[in-house]
N, C-alpha and C positions, 0 to 999 in steps of 0.2 A: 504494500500500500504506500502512495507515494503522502508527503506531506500535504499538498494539494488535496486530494483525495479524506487525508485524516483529517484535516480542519474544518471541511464542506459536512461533515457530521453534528460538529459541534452548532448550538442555539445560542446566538445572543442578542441580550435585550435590544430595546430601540434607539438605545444609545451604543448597538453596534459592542457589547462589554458582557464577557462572565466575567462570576469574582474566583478565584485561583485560589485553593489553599495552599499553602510550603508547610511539608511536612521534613522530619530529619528521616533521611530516610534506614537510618540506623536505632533510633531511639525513639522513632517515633513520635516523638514533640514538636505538637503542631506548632511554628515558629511565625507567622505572619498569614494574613488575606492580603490582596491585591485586587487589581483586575487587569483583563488582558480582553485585548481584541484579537481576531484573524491575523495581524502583522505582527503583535505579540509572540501569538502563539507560533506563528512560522519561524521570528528570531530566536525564540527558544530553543524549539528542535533543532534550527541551521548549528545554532552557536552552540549547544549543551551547556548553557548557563541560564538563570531565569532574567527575562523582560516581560515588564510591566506597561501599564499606561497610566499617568498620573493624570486623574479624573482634576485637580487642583490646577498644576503645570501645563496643562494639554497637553502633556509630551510623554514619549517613549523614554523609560529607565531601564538599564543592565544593570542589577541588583548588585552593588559592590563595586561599580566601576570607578567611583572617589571613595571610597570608604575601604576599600579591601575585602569587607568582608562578602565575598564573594559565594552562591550558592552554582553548584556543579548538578546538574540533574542527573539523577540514576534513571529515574523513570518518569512520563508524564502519563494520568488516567483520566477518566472522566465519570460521569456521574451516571445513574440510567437514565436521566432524561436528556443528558448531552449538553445542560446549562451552565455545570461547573466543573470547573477542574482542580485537581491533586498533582501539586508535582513534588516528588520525592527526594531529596534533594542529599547532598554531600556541605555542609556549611562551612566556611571558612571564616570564622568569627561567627559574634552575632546579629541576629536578624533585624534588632529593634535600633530603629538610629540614639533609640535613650542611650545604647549600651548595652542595654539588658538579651538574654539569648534567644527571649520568644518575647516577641510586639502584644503574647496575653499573659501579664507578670501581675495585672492589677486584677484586686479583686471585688465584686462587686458590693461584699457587703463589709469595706475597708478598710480588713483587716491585710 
């Protein structure tokens, strides 16, 4: 199956955007949401590294490309309805620009 072919599956809203989990894909701790469009998700595959779209920025990000901490994907999945995606990932540092190793370190009832 070409990338072409694997993307034309995936459903995105009308803003053209799924949201993407990163998970580790060693330890399994889910480490950030994002979202990614069709161009996203083809840089992904091309590069085996994760890109985003910054719904803020308007812009395309390669997660680590000023920071270092750079995610390596082992695997990308999707969802059964084809809305969201899981990408699995190898972390090089971490994922939250606080510092912290997962972007969900807070808790809601604030402790």
């Amino acid at each position: 199956m070409t990338q072409a072919s694997a993307t034309r599956q995936l459903k995105f809203d009308a803003d053209g955007l799924a949201p993407a989990i990163v998970q580790d894909a060693r330890t399994k701790e889910i480490l950030m949401l994002a979202y990614v469009d069709a161009e996203a998700v083809r840089r992904t595959l091309e590069s085996g590294t994760t890109w985003f779209w910054s719904r803020s920025r308007k812009a395309y990000w390669n997660k680590g490309a000023t920071s270092g901490n750079t995610q390596t994907v082992v695997e990308v999945r999707y969802d059964c309805d084809a809305d969201a995606l899981l990408f699995l990932v190898d972390p090089a540092g971490p994922a939250c620009h606080t510092g912290a190793t997962t972007c969900f370190h807070n808790r809601l009832d604030g402790r």
